[in-house]
C-alpha positions, 0 to 999 in steps of 0.5 A, spaced: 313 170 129 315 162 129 319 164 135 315 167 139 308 163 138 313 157 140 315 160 147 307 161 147 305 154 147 311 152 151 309 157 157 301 155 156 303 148 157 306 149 164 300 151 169 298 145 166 303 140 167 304 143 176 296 141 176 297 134 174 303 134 178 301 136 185 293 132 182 298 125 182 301 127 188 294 129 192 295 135 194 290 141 194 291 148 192 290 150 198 295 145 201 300 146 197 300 153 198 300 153 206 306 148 205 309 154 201 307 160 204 303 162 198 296 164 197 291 159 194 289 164 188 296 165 186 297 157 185 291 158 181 292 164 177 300 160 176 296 154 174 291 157 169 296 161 165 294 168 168 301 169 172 308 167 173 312 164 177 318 167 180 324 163 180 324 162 188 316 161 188 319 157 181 324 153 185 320 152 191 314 149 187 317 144 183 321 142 189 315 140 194 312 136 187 319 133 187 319 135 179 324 137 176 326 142 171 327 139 165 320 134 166 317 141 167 319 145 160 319 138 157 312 134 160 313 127 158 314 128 150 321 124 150 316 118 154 317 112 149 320 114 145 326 111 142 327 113 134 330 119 135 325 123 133 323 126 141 318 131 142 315 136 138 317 141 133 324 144 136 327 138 139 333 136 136 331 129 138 334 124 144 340 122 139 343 128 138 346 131 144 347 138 140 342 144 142 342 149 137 339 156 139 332 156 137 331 148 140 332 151 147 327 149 152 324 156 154 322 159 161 319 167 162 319 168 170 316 173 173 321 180 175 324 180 168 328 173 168 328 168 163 331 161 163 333 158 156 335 150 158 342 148 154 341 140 154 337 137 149 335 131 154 334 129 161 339 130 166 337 128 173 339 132 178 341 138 174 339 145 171 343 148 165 341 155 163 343 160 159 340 165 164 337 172 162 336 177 167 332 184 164 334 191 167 330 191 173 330 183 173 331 178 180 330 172 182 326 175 187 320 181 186 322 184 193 328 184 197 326 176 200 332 171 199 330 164 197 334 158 198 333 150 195 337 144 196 344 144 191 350 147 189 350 153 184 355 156 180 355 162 174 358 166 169 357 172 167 357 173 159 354 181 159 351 186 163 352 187 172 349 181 176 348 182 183 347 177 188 346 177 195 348 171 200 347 172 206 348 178 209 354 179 203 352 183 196 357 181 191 358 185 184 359 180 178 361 183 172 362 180 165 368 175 166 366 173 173 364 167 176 362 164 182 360 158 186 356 157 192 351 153 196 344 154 194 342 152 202 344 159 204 338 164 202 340 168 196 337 173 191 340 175 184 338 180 181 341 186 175 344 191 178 347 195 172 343 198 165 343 192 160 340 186 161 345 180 164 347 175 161 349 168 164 351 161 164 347 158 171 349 150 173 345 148 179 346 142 182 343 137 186 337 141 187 332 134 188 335 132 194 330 130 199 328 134 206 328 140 202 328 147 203 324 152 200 324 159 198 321 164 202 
């Protein structure tokens, strides 16, 4: 389907954008990993395409690259352009602030987690995400808990989320919502049968001395 060939090309080209990203910062694989506690295949495997990250190796990676989200589902498409017609296919172009559902930006993470950005351009400093979570999916493969620069703040359109901040476990149901520091390490994850379904709102993450997830 169209769909599904477009949200290919996106994720093909995002190895491709970390890898000339941490190249103009003149860091090594192997560097970069140690700085992240990651291994050096894993970072090659994430470059070339072969895996995916999860959302805190994700938040951890372009963090340390100082990249933002946007930049990463987006590559320098919008650079130049001043004729309302940014991008490629499916972008509804830097004049119109309307982004209809299949123009989203999208992101598969590894543990079942998808992220579908919902601004049409740049927002410096901020991450607008219909965020889906499959049965199963969390923000982390294992009980490990993440933490970055920011503030956060959700809401829950379907499904059962469970986040854990801190040493607390709060359950959120179609309805809640919630804010909170995105320095304190936390882990969200689908605690229920359905896939969850939630607007996600972080900002602030670009701030300098960083934290990372873990």
């Amino acid at each position: 389907m169209a769909g599904d060939l477009k949200m290919t090309e996106e994720l093909d080209g995002i190895g491709g954008r970390l890898r000339a990203e941490r190249t103009k910062a003149g860091i090594s694989q192997r560097e970069l990993a140690r700085r992240l506690g990651l291994s050096a295949s894993l970072i090659s495997q994430l470059e070339s395409g072969l895996s995916k990250p999860s959302v805190g190796t994700l938040y951890a990676i372009v963090t340390e690259l100082d990249l933002s989200l946007d930049k990463l589902l987006r590559g320098d498409e919008n650079a130049g352009r001043d004729d309302g017609v940014a991008g490629s296919s499916g972008n509804n172009g830097r004049g119109s602030p309307l982004v209809h559902p299949e123009m989203r930006k999208v992101i598969d993470l590894a543990s079942g987690v998808r992220w579908e950005q919902l601004t049409a351009d740049t927002e410096e400093g901020v991450d607008f995400l219909h965020a889906i979570y499959e049965v199963g999916g969390a923000s982390t493969p294992d009980e490990s808990l993440m933490r970055h620069h920011g503030r956060e703040y959700g809401y829950v359109v379907s499904g059962k989320m469970g986040i854990q901040l801190g040493f607390e476990l709060l359950e959120l149901e179609p309805g809640d919502s919630i804010a909170f520091d995105s320095t304190e390490p936390h882990r969200l994850f689908n605690m229920g049968d359905e896939p969850v379904h939630a607007i996600w709102f972080v900002v602030g993450r670009g701030a300098d001395d960083r934290a990372h997830g873990d």
